[in-house]
C-alpha positions, 0 to 999 in steps of 0.5 A: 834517500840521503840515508839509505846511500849513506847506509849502503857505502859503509854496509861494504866496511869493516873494522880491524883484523877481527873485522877481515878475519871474520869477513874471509872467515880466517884466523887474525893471524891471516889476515895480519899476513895479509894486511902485512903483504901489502898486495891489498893496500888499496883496499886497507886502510890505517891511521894509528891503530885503526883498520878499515877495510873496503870488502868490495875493493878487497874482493876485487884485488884479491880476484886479480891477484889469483887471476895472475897466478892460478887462472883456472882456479876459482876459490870461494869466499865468504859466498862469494866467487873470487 
């Protein structure tokens, strides 16, 4: 049971640029952009040259921030609704 949390916590991570570009299905470039704005911060992580990145936190900011400036429109990412 230990195992099968332990599991599902990092089943919600990903690794580097590739790892959020493939996650948003996004070039690199893009997702540096993203990494660079520092709007998400809270979800992306860094300590020397590695990125780990909580998809479920990323999701959720990303849901805010297009909740505050386009409230009536409502992207796909990924499957799932932002």
């Amino acid at each position: 049971a230990e195992l099968k949390k332990e599991k599902d916590s990092q089943a919600h991570l990903v690794y580097g640029l590739k790892g959020i570009a493939d996650f948003l299905h996004q070039s690199v470039t893009t997702a540096w952009r993203l990494k660079k704005s520092g709007k998400y911060d809270a979800a992306i992580s860094q300590r020397g040259r590695c990125i780990i990145t909580d998809t479920d936190k990323l999701l959720e900011l990303m849901r805010l921030d297009r909740a505050s400036t386009h409230p009536q429109y409502i992207p796909y990412c990924n499957n799932t609704v932002l």
